[in-house]
C-alpha positions in Angstrom: 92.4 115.2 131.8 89.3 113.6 131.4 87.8 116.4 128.3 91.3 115.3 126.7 90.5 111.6 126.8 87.0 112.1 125.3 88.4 114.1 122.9 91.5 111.6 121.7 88.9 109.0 121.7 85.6 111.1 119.8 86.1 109.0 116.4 83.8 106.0 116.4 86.4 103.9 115.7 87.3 103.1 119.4 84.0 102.4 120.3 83.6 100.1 117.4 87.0 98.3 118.3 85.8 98.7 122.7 82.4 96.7 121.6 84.2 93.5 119.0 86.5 93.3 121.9 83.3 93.1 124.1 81.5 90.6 121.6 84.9 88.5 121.8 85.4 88.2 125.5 88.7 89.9 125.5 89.9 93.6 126.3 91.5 95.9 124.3 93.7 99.2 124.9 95.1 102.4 123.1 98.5 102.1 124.2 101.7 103.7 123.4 102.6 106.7 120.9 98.8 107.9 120.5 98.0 108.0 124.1 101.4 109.9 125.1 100.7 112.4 121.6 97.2 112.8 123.1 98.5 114.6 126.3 101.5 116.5 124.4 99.1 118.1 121.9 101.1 116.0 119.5 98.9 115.4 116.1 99.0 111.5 115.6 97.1 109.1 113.1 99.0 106.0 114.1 97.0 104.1 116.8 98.3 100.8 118.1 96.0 98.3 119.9 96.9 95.3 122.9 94.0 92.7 123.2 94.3 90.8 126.3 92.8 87.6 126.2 92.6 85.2 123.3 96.9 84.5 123.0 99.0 85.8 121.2 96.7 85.9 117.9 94.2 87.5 119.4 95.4 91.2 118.4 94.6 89.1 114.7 91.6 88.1 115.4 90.1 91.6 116.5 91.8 93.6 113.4 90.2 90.6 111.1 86.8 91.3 112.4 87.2 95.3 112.5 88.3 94.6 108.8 85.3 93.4 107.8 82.7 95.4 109.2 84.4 98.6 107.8 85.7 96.8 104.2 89.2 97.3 104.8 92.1 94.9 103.9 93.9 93.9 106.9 98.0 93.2 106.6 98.4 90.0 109.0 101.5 89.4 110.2 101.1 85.7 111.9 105.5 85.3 112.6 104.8 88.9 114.9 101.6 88.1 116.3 100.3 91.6 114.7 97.8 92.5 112.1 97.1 96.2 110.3 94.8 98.1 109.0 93.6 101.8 107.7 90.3 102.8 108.8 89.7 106.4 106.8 92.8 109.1 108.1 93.9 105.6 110.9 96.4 103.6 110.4 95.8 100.9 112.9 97.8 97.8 114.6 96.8 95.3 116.7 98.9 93.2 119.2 97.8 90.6 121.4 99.8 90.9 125.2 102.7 89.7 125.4 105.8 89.2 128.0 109.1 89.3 126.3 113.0 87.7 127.4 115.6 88.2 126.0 119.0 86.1 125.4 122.2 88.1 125.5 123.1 87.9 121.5 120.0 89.1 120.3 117.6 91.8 120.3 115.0 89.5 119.1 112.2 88.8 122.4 111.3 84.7 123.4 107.3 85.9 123.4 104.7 84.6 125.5 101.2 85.2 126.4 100.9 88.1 129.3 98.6 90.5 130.9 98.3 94.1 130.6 101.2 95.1 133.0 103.5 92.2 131.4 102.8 94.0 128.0 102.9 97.7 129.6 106.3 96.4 131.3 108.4 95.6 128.5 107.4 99.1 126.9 110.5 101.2 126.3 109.8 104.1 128.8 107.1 105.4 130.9 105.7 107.6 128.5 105.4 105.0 125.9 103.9 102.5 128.5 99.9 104.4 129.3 96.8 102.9 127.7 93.4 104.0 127.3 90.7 101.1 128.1 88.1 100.5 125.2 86.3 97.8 126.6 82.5 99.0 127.7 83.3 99.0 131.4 86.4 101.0 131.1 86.5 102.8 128.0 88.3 106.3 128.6 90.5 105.0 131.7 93.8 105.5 131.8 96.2 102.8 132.7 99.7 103.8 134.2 101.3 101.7 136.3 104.7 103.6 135.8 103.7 107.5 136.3 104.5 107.9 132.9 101.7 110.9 133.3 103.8 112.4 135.9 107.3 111.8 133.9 105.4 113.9 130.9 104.6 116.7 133.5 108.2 116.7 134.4 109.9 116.4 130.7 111.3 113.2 131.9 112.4 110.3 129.8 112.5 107.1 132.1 112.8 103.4 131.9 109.5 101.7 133.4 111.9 98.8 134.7 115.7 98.6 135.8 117.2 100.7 132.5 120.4 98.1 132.8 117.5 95.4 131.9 115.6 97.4 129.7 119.0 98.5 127.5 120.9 95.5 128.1 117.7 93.6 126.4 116.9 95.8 123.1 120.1 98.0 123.0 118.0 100.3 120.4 116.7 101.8 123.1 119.2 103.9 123.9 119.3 105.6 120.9 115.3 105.7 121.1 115.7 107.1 124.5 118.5 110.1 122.8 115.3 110.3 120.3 112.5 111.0 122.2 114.8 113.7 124.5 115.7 115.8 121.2 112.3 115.9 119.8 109.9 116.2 122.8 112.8 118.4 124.3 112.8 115.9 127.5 115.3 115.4 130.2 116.8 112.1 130.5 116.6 110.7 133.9 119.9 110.5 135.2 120.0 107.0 136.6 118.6 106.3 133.1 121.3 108.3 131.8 124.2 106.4 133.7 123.1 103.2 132.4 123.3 104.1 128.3 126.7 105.1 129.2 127.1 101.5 131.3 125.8 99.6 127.9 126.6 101.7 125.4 129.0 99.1 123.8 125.6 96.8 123.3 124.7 99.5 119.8 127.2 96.7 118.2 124.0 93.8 118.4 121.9 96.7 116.6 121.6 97.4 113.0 122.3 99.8 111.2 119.3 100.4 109.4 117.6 101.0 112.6 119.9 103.0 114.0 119.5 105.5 111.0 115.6 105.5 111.3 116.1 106.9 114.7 118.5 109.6 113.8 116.6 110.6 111.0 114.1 111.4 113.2 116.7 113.3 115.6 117.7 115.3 112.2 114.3 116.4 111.8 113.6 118.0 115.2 113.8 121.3 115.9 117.2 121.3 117.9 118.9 118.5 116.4 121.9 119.4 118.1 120.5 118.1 121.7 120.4 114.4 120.0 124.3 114.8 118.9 125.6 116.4 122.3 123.9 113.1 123.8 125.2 110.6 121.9 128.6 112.1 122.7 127.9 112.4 126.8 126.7 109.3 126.4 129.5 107.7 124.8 127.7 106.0 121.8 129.1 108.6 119.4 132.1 107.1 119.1 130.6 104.0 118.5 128.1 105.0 115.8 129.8 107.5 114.1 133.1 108.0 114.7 133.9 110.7 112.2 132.3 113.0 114.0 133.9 112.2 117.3 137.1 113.1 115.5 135.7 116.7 115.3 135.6 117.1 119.1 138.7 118.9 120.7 141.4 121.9 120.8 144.8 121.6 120.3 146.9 124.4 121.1 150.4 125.4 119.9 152.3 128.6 121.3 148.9 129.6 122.9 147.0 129.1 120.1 144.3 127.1 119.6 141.4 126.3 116.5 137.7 126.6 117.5 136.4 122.6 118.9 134.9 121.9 115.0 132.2 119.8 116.8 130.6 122.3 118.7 130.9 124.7 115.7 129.5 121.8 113.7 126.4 121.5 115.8 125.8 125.3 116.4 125.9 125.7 111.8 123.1 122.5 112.0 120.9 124.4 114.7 121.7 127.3 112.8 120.3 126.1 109.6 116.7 124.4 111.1 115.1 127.7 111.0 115.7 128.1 107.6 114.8 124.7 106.1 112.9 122.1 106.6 115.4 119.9 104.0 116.3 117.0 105.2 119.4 116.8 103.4 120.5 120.2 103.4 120.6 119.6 107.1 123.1 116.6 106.7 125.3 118.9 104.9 125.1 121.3 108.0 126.1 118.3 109.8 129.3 117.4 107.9 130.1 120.4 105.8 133.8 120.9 108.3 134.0 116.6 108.6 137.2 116.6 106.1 139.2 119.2 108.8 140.6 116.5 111.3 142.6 115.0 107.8 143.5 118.1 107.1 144.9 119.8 110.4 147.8 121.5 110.5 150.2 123.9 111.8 151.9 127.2 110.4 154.3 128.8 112.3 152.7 132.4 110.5 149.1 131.2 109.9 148.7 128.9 113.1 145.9 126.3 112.2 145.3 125.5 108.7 143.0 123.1 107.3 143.6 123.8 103.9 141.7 121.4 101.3 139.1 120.4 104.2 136.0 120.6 101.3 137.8 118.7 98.9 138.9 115.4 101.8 135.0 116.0 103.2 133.4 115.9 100.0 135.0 112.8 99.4 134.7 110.5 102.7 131.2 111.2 102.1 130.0 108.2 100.0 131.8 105.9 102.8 130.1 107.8 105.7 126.8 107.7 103.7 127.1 103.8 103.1 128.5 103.3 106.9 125.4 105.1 108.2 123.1 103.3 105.7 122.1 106.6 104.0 120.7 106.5 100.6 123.6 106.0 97.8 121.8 108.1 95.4 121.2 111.5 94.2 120.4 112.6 97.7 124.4 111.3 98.8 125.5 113.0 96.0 123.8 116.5 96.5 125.2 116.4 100.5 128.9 115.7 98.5 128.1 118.6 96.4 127.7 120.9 99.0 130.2 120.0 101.3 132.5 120.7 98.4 131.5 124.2 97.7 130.4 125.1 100.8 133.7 127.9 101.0 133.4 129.1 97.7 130.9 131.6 98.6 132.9 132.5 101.7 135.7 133.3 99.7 133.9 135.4 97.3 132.0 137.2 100.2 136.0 138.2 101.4 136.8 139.3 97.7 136.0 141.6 95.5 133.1 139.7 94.0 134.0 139.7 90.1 131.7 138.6 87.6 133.9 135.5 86.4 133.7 134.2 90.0 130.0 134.0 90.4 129.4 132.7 87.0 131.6 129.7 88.1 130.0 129.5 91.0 126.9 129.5 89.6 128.0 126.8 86.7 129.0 124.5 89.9 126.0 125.0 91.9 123.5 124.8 89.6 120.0 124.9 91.0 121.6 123.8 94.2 122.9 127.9 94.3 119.9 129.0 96.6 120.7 126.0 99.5 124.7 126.3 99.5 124.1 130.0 100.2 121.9 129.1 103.3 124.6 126.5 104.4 127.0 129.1 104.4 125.0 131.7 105.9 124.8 129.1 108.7 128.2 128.5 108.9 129.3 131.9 110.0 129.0 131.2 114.2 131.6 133.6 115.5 130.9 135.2 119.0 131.9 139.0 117.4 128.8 140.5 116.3 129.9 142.7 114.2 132.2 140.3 112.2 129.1 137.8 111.4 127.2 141.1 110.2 129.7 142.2 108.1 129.8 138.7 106.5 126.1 138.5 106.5 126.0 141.8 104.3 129.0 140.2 102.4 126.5 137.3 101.5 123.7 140.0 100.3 125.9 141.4 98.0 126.7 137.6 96.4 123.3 137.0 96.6 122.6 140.2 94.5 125.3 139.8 92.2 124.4 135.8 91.3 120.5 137.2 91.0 122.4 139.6 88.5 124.6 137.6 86.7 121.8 134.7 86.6 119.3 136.8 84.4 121.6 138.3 82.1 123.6 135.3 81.3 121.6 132.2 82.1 124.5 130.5 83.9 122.8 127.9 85.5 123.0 124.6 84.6 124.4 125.7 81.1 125.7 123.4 78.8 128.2 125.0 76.2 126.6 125.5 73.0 129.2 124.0 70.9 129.2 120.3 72.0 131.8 117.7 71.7 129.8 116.3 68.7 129.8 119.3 67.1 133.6 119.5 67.3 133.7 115.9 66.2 131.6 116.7 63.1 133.1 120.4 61.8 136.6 118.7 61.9 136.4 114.8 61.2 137.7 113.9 64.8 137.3 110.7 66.8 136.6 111.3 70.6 140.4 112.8 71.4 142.6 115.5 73.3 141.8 118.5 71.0 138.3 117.7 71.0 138.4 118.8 75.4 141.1 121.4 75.2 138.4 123.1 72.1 135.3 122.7 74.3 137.2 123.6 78.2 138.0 126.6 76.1 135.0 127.3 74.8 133.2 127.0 78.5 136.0 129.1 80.4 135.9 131.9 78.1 132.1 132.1 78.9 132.0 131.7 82.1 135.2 134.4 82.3 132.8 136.5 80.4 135.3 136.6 77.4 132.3 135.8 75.0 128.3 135.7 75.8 126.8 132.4 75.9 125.1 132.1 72.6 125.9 129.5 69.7 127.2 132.2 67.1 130.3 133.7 69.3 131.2 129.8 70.4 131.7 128.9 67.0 133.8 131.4 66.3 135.9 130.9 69.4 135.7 127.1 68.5 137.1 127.7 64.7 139.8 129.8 66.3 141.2 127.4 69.2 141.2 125.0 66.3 143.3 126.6 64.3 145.4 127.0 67.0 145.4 123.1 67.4 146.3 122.6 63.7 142.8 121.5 62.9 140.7 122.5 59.4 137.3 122.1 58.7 136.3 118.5 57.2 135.0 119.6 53.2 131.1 118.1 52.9 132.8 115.4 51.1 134.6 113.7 53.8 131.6 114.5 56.3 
């Protein structure tokens, strides 16, 4: 242990920090994140710093004097008692000790001056809660008044005080708590456990924003899945996002039931991590099936149907997105593009794959092509080995054939070469019906193959469906 501490604390910067804190008369700490990233092998450039001694603005008054002595502009914060600074590849903050309470509206603290346990108690759990001395007399020590070494040894995330207290008095800590399990790969302690369930309906005092910060982080771990299977256990799905609870379940009719659409849901997501790092790809994974709980049903031949299910998903997304305080942008709609699709390639890979088919496909995807085909490799989950091989091969051969069809062509992300304008021009027309019917037929007979994509055959086909609309060329005069 000790090699590890010398190591995590080598840079020159903690001594530098260890000896203003000396000079001032007040101690200072490594605490939190760094310390715990330090024993997990975890890399880590964030280091936050508590200064006992000097109230509340004495965090302030050490990052001020650190500023100057290595020229760096330091971010005071005077509301929050907390100041900031980079120091080469650090990005430092400084606190001074503090005890928080807390009233039962608000997740905001009342602050006051503490000492180092009052500042180590009101840490979120007992990983989060060790410090490394700085000061001369005790630089390297590590402080850990709530075995948060040995809950690290045992995987264990755990409350350093009563977890009704701790969750009752910052609710986000539940979902922090659901965080730090899914990507450290921790158990939570079951007493710990029991009382997210207990205060679970206390998420409603919490924001939304910060809610999404912490499962963005869930989204990017390796199993993703853990984090959703605990916020159902724990009952907080419901509460903060209830579209997915809806996928939970199997009904049964005659003896025959549908797969539960959440579980298959979670296995496409941990399905898909392997294979990209994307952060919105993986939201796709997430809600690719979230339109099938609209659009149950059953058939007395089929059984279960949930006919149209990419068409209802693609469209709740914008409302989930701005529920879950997702960006309303490009990145929204890409996921709603690819929730839409995401069967078109399954049905192709069931059909004979015919030329017209993929270059639709391939007009609709667009440079998105590559992804939705990883999606819905992902998607296929079933327990019968040979069935997910044969669709796998099934996939290769659309792969092959949109490769194909993309080079000879150049499908993707055409734009007809006859273009409304043109239309408008040749015949003297305003913006009108005959003007969409021209150019719809004009794209469909491309992409059915009918004509190759170059100016010379559209024109042709354009001067022919006009005919057929009643339409004659414009003489120069009248242009």
């Amino acid at each position: 242990m000790e090699a590890t501490i010398r190591k995590a604390l080598g840079d020159p910067l903690f001594r530098r920090i260890g000896a203003i804190a000396d000079r001032r008369g007040v101690q200072a700490y490594a605490i939190g994140g760094y310390v715990r990233d330090t024993f997990l092998l975890r890399p880590c450039t964030d280091i936050d710093i508590v200064v006992v001694g000097g109230g509340t603005g004495g965090g302030i008054a050490v990052a001020e004097e650190l500023g100057r002595e290595v020229r760096s502009r330091v971010n005071v914060f005077r509301n929050f008692g907390t100041a900031m600074l980079r120091v080469g590849e650090w990005e430092v903050e400084f606190v001074g000790a503090r005890r928080e309470s807390y009233r039962a509206d608000s997740r905001k603290p009342i602050v006051e001056d503490g000492t180092m346990e009052d500042d180590q108690r009101r840490r979120d759990f007992t990983i989060n809660a060790m410090a490394f001395g700085l000061n001369g007399d005790n630089f390297g020590e590590l402080v850990d008044p709530f075995g948060g070494m040995e809950d690290m040894e045992a995987q264990l995330i755990r409350t350093p005080l009563d977890p009704d207290t701790t969750f009752s008095d910052d609710p986000l800590r539940m979902v922090r708590a659901i965080r730090f399990a899914t990507q450290l790969d921790f158990r939570i302690e079951p007493e710990t456990f029991a009382a997210i369930r207990r205060n679970r309906e206390r998420i409603g005092i919490i924001s939304r924003e910060r809610i999404a910060t912490e499962v963005e982080k869930i989204m990017r771990s390796p199993r993703p899945s853990k984090g959703w299977r605990l916020f159902d256990e724990s009952g907080l799905l419901e509460l903060i996002f209830p579209q997915l609870a809806r996928l939970k379940g199997v009904e049964t009719v005659r003896g025959r039931g549908h797969k539960d659409n959440f579980l298959h849901t979670l296995k496409v997501l941990d399905n898909i991590v392997p294979r990209t790092d994307h952060l919105w790809l993986r939201w796709a994974a997430l809600l690719h099936d979230i339109g099938k709980p609209r659009t149950k049903a059953w058939d007395d031949r089929a059984g279960w149907t949930f006919h149209g299910h990419e068409v209802v998903g693609s469209k709740m997304i914008p409302a989930i997105f701005r529920e879950q305080k997702l960006p309303m942008d490009e990145r929204m709609k890409y996921v709603q593009k690819l929730v839409s699709l995401h069967l078109r390639p399954i049905i192709l890979s069931e059909d004979e794959v015919t030329d017209s088919a993929v270059r639709r496909l391939l007009f609709e995807a667009g440079d998105d092509i590559d992804e939705l085909m990883t999606l819905c490799e992902a998607d296929i989950t079933s327990g019968n080995d040979a069935k997910v091989r044969r669709y796998l091969a099934n996939f290769a051969l659309v792969r092959r054939k949109l490769k194909e069809i993309e080079e000879k062509d150049h499908i993707r992300n055409f734009q007809p070469p006859i273009t409304g304008e043109i239309i408008m021009e040749t015949y003297g027309l305003p913006p009108c019906r005959a003007v969409g019917v021209i150019k719809e037929g004009i794209k469909n007979a491309i992409l059915d193959g009918e004509i190759p994509n170059d100016y010379e055959a559209a024109y042709a086909l354009m001067e022919r469906l006009a005919a057929a609309e009643g339409l004659a060329p414009c003489r120069r005069d009248e242009q």
